[in-house]
N, C-alpha and C positions, 0 to 999 in steps of 0.2 A: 326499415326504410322510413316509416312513417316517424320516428322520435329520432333521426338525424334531420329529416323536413323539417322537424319543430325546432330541433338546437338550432337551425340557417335560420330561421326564420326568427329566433329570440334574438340573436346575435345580431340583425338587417335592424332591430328594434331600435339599436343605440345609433344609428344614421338617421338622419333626417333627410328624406329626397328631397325636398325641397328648399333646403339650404344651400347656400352658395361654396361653390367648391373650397375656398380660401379660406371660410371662416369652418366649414368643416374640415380642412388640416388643423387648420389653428388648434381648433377642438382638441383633435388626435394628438397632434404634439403637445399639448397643454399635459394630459393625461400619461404620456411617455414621457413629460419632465417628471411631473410627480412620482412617477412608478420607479425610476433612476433616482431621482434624490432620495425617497422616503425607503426604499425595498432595495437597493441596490449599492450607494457610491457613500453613505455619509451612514458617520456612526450616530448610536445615540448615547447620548451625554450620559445616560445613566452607568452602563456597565460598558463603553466604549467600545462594540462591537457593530458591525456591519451583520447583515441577517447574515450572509453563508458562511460567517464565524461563528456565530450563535447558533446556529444551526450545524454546525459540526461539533460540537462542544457537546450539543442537546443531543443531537445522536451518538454518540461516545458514553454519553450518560446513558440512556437509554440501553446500551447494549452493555452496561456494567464493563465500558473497559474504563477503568476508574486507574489513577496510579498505582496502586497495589493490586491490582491483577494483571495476568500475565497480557502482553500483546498483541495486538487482530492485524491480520491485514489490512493494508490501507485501501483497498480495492471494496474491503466489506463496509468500509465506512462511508467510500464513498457512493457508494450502490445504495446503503440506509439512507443517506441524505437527498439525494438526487432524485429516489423513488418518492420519497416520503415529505421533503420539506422544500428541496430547493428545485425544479424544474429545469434546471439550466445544464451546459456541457459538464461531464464529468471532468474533461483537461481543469476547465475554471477553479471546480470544487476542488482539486486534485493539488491543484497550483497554490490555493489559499491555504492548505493546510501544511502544505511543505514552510510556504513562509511562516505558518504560525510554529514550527517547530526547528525554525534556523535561528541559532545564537545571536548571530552579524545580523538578523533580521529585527530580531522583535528584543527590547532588552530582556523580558522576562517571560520566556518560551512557553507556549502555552499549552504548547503538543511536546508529549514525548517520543520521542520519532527513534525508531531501529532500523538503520542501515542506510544506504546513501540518499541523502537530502539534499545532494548541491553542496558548492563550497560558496565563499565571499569571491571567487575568480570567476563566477559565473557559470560552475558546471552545474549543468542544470542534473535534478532527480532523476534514481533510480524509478524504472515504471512502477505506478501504484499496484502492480501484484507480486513484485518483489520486498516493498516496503512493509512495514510492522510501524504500528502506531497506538499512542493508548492519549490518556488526558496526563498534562502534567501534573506536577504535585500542588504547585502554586495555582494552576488554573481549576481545581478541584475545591478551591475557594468560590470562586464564579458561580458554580453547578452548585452549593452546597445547599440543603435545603428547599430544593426545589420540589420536595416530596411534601412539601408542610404548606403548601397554599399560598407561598409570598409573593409567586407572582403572579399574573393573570393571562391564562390560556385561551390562545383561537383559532380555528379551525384551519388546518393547510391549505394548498391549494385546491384540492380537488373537494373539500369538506372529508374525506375521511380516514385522519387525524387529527389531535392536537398539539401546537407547541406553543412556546411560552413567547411573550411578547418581547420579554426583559429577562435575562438573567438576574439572579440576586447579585452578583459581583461582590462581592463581600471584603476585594480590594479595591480601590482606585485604578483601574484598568483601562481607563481613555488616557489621563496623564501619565501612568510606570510605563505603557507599551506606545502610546501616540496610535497614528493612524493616517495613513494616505488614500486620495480618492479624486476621483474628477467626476462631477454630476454632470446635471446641461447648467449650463451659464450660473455655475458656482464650485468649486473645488474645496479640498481641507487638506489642511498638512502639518497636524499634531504634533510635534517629537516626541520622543519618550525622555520620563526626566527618573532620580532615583526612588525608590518607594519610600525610602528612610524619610525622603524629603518633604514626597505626596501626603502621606500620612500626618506628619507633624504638621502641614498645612491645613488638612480637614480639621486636625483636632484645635488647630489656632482657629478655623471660624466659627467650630460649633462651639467652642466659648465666647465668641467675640463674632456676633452675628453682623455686625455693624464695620467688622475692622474695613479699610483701605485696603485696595489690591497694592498701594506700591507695600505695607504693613508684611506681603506675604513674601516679597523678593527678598526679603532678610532672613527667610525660611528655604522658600524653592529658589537656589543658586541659578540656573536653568538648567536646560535640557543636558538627560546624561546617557549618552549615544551608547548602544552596544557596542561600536569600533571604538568607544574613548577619542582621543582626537583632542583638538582645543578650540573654544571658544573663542573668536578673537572681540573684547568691548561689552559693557552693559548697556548702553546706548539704545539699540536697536532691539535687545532682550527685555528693557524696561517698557518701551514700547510697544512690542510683542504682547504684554501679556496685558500691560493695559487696556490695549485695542484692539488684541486679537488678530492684528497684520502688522508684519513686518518680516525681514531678511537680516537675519545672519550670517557670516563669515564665520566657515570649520575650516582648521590648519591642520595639517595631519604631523604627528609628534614624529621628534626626529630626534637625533644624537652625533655627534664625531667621532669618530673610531680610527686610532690608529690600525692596521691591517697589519698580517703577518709577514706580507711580503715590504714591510715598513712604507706603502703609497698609505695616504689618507683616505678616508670616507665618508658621504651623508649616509646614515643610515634611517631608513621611514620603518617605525614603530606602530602606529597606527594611524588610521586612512580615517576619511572624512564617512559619515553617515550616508548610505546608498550609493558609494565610490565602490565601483567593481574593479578588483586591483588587478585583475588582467589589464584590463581597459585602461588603468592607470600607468601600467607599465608601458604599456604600446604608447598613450597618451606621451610620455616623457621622451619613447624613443624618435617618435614624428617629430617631435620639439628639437630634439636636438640634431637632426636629421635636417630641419628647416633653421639652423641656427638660432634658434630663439632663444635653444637651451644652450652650456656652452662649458667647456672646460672639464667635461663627465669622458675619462676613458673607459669605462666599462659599467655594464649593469648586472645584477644577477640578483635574484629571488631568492635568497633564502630561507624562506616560511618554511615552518612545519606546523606540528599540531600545537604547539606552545606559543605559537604567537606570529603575527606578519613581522618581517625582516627583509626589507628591500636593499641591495647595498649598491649605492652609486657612488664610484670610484671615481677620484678628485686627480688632474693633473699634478694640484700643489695644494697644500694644507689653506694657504691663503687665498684661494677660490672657493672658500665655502659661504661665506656669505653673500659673494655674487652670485651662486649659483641656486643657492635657497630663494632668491631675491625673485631669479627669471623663473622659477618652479614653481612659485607662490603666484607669478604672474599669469605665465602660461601653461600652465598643466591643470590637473585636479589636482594637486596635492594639496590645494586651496579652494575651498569649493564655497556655494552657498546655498545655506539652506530657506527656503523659506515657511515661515510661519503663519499659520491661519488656520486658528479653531473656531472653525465650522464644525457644528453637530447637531442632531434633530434633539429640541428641546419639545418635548410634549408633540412629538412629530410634525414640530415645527423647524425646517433650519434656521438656524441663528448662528451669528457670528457674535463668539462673548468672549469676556474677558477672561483673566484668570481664577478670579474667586467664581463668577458666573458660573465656568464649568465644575467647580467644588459644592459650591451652593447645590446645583443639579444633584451631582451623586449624595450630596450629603441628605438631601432631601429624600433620596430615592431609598438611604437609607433608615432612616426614620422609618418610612411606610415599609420596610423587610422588616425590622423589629417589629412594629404593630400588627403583622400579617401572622409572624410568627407566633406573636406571644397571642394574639388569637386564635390562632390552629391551638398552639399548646394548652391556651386556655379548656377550650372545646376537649377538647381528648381528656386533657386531667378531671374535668367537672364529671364525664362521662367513664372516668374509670373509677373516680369517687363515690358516684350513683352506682355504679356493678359492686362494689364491693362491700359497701355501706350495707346494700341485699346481703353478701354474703356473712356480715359478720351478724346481723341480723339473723339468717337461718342459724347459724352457728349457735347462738345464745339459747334459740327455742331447738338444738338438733333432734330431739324424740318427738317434739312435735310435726315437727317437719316431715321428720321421715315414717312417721304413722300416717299423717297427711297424702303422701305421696305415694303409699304402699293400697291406701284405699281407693286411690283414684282409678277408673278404668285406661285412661290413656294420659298421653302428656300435655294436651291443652286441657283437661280435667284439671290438671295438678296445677298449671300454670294458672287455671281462674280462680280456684281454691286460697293459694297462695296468696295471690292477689290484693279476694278479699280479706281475706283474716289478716293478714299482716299487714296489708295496706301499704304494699310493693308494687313495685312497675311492672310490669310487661318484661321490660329488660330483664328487672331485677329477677321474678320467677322463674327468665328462661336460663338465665345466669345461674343459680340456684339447683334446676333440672341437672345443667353442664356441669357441676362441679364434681372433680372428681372423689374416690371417698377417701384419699390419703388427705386430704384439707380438713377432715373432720377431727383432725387429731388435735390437741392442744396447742403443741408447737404451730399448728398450720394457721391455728386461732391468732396466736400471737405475732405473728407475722401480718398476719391481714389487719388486724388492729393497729401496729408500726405503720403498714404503709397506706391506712386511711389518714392517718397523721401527717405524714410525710406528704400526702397528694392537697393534704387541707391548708399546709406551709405553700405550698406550690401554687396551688389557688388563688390564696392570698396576695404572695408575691407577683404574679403574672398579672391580679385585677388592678397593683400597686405598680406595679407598669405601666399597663393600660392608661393610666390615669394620671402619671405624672412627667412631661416632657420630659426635665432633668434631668430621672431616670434613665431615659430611653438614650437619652445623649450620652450619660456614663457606660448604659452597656455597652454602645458603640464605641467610644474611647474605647475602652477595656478590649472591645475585641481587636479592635486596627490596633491596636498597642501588641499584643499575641502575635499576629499578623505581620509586623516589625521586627518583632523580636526570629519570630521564626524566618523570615526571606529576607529583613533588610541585609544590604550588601554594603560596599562603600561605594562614592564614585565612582566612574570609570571618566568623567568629560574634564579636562582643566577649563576654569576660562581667567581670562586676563582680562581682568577691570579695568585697568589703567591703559587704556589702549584705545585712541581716536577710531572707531568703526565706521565713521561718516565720511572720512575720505581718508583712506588709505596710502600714504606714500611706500612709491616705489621702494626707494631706498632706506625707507623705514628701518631695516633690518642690514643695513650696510653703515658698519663703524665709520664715522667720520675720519680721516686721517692726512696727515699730509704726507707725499711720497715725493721721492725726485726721479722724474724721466728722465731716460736718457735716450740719445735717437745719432745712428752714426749716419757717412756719407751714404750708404750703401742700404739703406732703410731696414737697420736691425733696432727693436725698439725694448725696452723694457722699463721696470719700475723697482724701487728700493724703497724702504718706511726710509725717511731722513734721518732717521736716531744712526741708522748703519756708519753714518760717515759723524767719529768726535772732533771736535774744537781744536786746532793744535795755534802754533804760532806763526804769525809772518814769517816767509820767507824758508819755511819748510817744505818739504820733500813730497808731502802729501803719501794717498794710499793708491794701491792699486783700484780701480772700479771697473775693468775688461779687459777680456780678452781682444784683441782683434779678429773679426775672420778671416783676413789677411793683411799683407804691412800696408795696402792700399787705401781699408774702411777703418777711417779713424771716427771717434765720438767726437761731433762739431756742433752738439745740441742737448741743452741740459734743461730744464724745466721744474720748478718748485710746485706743487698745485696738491687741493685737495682732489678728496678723492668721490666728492660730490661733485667736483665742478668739470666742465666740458673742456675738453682740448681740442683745439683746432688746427689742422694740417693743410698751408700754402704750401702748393706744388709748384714744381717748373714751367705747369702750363697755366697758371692761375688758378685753380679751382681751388676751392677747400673741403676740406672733411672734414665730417668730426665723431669724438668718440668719450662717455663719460671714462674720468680717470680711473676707476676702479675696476673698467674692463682691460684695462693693459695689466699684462701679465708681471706679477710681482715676484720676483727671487729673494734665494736666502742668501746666495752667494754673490758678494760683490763683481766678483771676476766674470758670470754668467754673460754670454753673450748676448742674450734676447732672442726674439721670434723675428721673420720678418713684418715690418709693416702690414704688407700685403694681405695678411689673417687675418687682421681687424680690420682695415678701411678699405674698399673698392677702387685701390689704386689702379693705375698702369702698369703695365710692366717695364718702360722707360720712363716711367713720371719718378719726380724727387720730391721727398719733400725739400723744400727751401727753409722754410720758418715757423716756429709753435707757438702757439698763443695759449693760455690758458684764463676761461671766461667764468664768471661765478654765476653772473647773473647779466641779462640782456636790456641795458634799460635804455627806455629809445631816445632820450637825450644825450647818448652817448654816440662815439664815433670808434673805426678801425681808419688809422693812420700805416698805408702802404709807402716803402720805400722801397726803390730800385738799386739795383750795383749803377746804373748810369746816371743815378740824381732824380730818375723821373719819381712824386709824390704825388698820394691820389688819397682822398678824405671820402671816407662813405659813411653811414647810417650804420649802427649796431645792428637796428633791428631787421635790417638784409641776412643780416647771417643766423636768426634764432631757429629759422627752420630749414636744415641742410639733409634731403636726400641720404640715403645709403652710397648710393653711387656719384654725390659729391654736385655742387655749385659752383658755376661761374663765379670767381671772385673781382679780377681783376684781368683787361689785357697789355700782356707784354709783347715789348715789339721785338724784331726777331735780333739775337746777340744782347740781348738785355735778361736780367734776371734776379726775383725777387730776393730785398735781404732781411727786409725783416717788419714787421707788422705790430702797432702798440696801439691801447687802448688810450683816449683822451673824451673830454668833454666839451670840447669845441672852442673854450675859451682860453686856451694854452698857447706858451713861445714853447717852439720844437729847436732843437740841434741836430743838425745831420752831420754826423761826421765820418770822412774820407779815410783810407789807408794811410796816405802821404800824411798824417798827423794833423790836416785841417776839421775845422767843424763851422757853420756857421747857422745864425740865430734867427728864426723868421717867423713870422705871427701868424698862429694857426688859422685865423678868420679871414687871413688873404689867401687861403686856398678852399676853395667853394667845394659845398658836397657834390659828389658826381656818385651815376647811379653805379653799380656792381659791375658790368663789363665796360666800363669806360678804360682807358688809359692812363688816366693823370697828367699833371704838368708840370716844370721844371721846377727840380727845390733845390738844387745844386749846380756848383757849374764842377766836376770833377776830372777835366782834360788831365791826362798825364795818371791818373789814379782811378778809386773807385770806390762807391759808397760802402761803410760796413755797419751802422745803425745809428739808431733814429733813437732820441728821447725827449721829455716834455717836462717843463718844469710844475706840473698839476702833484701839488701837496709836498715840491722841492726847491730847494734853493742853491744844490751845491751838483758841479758835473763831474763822474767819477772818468775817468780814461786810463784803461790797460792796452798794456802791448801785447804782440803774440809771444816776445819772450819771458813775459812777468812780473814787466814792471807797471806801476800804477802810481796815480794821483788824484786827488781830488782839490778843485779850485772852485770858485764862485762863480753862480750863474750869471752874476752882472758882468761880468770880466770878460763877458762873450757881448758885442754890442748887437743890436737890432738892427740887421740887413733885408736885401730885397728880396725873395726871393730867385735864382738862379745865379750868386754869384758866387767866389771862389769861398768866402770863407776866411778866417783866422786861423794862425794855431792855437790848438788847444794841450797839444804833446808834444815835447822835441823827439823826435827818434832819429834814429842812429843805426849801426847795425849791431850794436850791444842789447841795445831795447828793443829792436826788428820794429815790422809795422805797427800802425795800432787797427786793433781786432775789436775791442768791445767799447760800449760807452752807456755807461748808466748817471740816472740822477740819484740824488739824497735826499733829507734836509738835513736840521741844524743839531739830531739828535742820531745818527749816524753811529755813532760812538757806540750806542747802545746792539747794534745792527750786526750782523755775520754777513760774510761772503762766500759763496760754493764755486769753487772754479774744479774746472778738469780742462785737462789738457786734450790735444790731438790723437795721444798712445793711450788714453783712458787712467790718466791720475787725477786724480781727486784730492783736494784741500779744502778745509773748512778753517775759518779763523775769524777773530773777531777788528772790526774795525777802525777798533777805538785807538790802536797804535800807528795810524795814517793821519798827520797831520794837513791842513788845510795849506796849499801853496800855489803859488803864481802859477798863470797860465801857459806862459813859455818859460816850462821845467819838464825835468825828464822826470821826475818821480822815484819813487825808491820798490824796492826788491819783494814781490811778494808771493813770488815761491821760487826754489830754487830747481831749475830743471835738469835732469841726470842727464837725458838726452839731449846732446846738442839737436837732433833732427825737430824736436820734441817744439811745440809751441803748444799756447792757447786757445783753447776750439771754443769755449761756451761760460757765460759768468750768469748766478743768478743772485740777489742782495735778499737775505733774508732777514723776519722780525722774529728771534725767538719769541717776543713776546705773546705775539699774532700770527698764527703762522697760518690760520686755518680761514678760507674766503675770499686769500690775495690774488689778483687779477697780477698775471704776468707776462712776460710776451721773453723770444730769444731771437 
């Protein structure tokens, strides 16, 4: 009773009553930082451990379960540590040692662990009375020598034990394995990088005390993750080690795989560093569940013990890089790590560089060889002095042993000794202990070799002691052993060449140009342009659809890359939009497509009307709307850069009116609006004022009797092309069209007939045309490609000549687009 009064009463000692509540927390929590950063959350630089890793290592050692002996329970290890060094839950102790003996956890394991440890999916351990545990082979480095004095021991918690402050670490074991932690108001998050690499780095600055940390990145690559993975940039890596903060980007490695059932596949090889691939799985299925992810028909896990093997099943070979694109987006399969070596330097935290923390160990090293080679010292002087006695008695053995025959006891013989010989203490009682098979010659001669041999060793350890150099060589020579024995190779790629500062989306999506196609009936798809070759005027063309019935003809054709945005006017005005690379691409010309309605948040009665295809949104630009009734309405680009999912008011149409078609201009252009009835007339874009998005527009045509079929501007043209619906075309001069008022009837620009039928499309040029291809298809889905250069330039009131011949008389033309081989990639187009 009375010496628990006393423990309250010593304990009441460290309050002060008469302090202010506030700054007696302060106190308290000042004291619980400390005890959290310095005894709990942050390694020290020297051997890269946290105390209840150090402290299970040191109990491990202690209990002789070394790598070459058999196994203990984990229950018995963690009962030694808990009793003896660490105060805290056993789960904690339990938990740390599982991770220190998980593959996917630590690069270079430092517990040998028997029987279930958890996988990388998150299953967590067998209970610690099931498990078997010993020290690894590599972590048997750490402990080594710890019976020689090298480090310095202090008292446990309770005073009665000792353990060591430091391991000797005798690897690099803060840089091969890293180290994660959260204190109060500081954290650390080390990666692990390879030893080959670590190593070659210590021994580059213990020659080169002076070198530059960037000097060491041409050594340590970076961080080389147990899951492998990739680095994406040195950027943020150079950085990193510089400064000791920054964030990286991990990409988890992948492959294409044709499958057996001949679909395609991404397959994920390995995962990012503390990416639990349960989690990753579930992570990609939510994704695609939430559309974000997109074009994935199936998923499946195929991991075994040989390696992760995710396999996510492609609708079409040519969805793989949009679908890497949205997974690097929104999944883990892209993750970030960040970087910050934080660690107690002289139980101090510090955030250091990269040589900073080599410097640490390298130092730490130093004082293990001088520790050592003074223990060794000591011992060898001390087995020199014992023996030195013995070959001494040896030399006089008859006087000795009459000496010792006369004595009445054995400190008799020992003061005898002593004096006569003029030996130690030691050396007489050594002398007593000697057994008598040492009296023999051979025993002689042996003892005389190994006074020699202990007098080399002497020498050499004082020769130590005394020259840096030295002490540096040893240590080369042993991390070189050290290499030789556990280096391994990489497991991390990284990619140098690679902007880490701002990552584009589309980074990883081939630039391309493709031709959309889009029928009455909103079936839409996309073809690479290469699909459809060059033929000549006035041919047959090829097939490019199926119809889904004789009703949904292809009336929309579109050229566009497959960076740039596509934009869809409906019947009721609104627009959507969607980048081109997410329309679904075929291999087969004939393929019908998807509907619309899968990509854009259509109606279920809404149509598209007209497609525009935009590169870029620049706000000195304009969208020029044109009606089937003449009405013309000019807005702003930069109304339409940010378009909802579910779509923007573009334009209102009044009711029996309906849009025909939409071009991009720069405000200072003559437009041609041209009618069925074969007229078109000329009018200057600046006498039609910008109006805001849901306005109406106002008269650009007078078309009684007929009806608008499109709009073009002469902005970088000088020549106006006009086709019929039944395939005949010309091209004449823009001036040949005069400068009208806005809303009047117009010129001809086409004679037609009912050989030529109406006229359906109307484009401009300029003067280098010749150079130029045109893609037409028809209403049944034929396709023609051909080049230009055989359409001469002719009057305005002319019917033109022949440029493709159609099988079906029902058969007209639905959609024309004018392409540049030369340029084909960043053209702004519109249909």
């Amino acid at each position: 009773m009375k010496e628990n009064l006393k423990d309250e009463q010593e304990s009441l000692e460290f309050y002060d009553s008469t302090a202010n509540i506030s700054d007696q927390v302060r106190k308290d929590y000042l004291w619980y930082a400390v005890s959290v950063i310095t005894a709990r959350a942050l390694p020290d630089a020297r051997d890269g451990l946290k105390p209840v890793h150090r402290r299970i290592l040191y109990s491990m050692f202690n209990l002789g379960i070394t790598h070459d002996k058999p196994y203990k329970k984990s229950a018995r290890i963690v009962g030694e540590v808990i009793g003896k060094y660490h105060p805290h839950g056993d789960t904690a102790v339990y938990e740390s040692m599982v991770r220190m003996a998980q593959p996917f956890s630590y690069r270079y394991p430092l517990v040998d662990g028997h029987g279930n440890f958890g996988s990388i999916d998150g299953d967590g351990p067998a209970a610690m009375r099931y498990t078997e545990s010993r020290i690894s082979k590599i972590a048997s480095e750490l402990v080594k020598d710890l019976d020689k004095e090298t480090v310095q021991f202090i008292p446990n918690f309770d005073a009665t034990e000792k353990e060591p402050m430091v391991l000797p670490s005798y690897f690099p074991n803060l840089l091969a394995n890293g180290t994660l932690g959260i204190a109060v108001a500081m954290a650390t998050s080390i990666p692990p990088h390879n030893l080959n690499e670590v190593i070659d780095a210590v021994v580059h600055v213990a020659h080169n005390r002076d070198c530059d940390v960037m000097d060491l990145l041409d050594i340590i690559k970076g961080p080389d993750f147990p899951t492998g993975a990739t680095i994406l940039g040195t950027n943020n890596l150079r950085k990193g080690y510089a400064t000791g903060r920054a964030v990286i980007k991990v990409r988890s490695k992948t492959s294409f795989e044709k499958l057996s059932n001949g679909k395609h596949a991404i397959i994920i090889e390995e995962i990012p560093y503390q990416v639990n691939k349960t989690s990753l799985i579930n992570n990609i299925v939510e994704a695609v569940k939430d559309k974000r992810v997109e074009f994935i028909t199936d998923l499946r896990d195929e991991s075994d013990y040989q390696g992760i093997r995710i396999v996510l099943e492609l609708k079409d070979e040519h969805y793989k890089d949009v679908v890497l694109n949205q997974l690097y987006k929104f999944t883990s399969v892209q993750s970030s790590f960040i970087i910050n070596l934080t660690a107690l330097d002289k139980s101090v935290p510090r955030t250091m560089n990269l040589k900073e923390l080599i410097v640490a160990y390298l130092d730490h090293q130093i004082v293990m060889i001088t520790n050592k080679a003074k223990f060794e010292l000591k011992r060898a002087e001390k087995q020199f002095h014992i023996i030195s006695g013995l070959v001494t008695a040896l030399e006089n053995i008859d006087a000795v042993i009459a000496l010792i025959k006369k004595s009445d006891n054995s400190s008799e013989a020992v003061t005898k000794l002593h004096e006569k010989y003029d030996l130690s203490l030691e050396q007489a009682k050594a002398i007593l202990e000697m057994k008598l098979q040492r009296l023999t010659g051979l025993e002689k001669a042996k003892l005389t070799k190994e006074l020699a041999e202990l007098e080399k060793e002497i020498a050499k350890l004082k020769s130590l002691l005394a020259n840096e150099d030295e002490k540096i060589n040893t240590l080369i020579k042993r991390l070189t052993e050290i290499k030789e024995k556990y280096g391994d190779e990489r497991k991390t790629e990284i990619i140098e060449n690679f902007d880490d500062e701002e990552v584009d989306d589309e980074a990883w999506i081939k630039e391309d140009t493709v031709v959309v196609m889009l029928s009455k009936n909103n079936y839409i798809k996309s073809l690479p342009l290469d699909a459809y070759r060059t033929q000549n005027r006035g041919g047959v063309g090829v097939k490019a659809s199926n119809s889904i019935n004789e009703e949904d003809d292809i009336d929309k054709l579109i050229v566009a890359s497959t960076h740039s945005d596509i934009l869809f006017f409906t019947s009721k005005g609104k627009v959507y939009r969607i980048r081109a690379h997410k329309i679904p691409m075929f291999r087969s010309k004939t393929a019908k497509g998807i509907p619309v309605i899968n990509l854009i948040d259509i109606e279920k009665n809404e149509k598209i009307k007209t497609v525009i295809n935009i590169s870029d949104y620049n706000s000195n630009e304009n969208l020029v709307f044109i009606t089937k009734k003449g009405i013309i309405k000019r807005s702003s680009l930069e109304h339409f850069s940010s378009i909802r999912t579910n779509g923007k008011k573009a334009i209102k149409i009044k009711p029996g009116d309906e849009l025909v078609e939409v071009i991009k201009t720069n405000g200072d252009n003559e437009l041609i609006i041209a009618a069925a009835n074969g007229k078109a007339i000329r009018i200057n874009e600046q006498k039609i004022r910008l109006l805001s998005r849901e306005a109406t527009g106002v008269k650009g045509m007078d078309v009684k009797g007929s009806y608008v079929i499109g709009i073009c501007s002469n902005q970088d043209a000088d020549l106006v092309f006009s086709i019929s619906e039944k395939g005949f075309g010309k091209i004449s001069a823009f001036e040949d069209y005069r400068l009208l008022n806005r809303g009047s009837k117009g010129v001809i620009t086409m004679k037609t007939n009912d050989k030529t039928g109406k006229l359906v499309t109307i484009k401009t040029l300029n003067n280098t045309y010749n150079s130029k291809e045109i893609l037409m298809i028809t209403l049944k889905g034929v396709v023609i490609r051909f080049s230009l250069k055989d359409i001469r330039i002719t009057g305005r009131n002319t019917r033109g000549v022949k440029l493709i011949r159609l099988k079906n008389e029902d058969d007209s033309i639905g959609a024309v687009e004018i392409l540049n081989p030369i340029e084909l990639h960043g053209v702004d187009s519109a249909i």
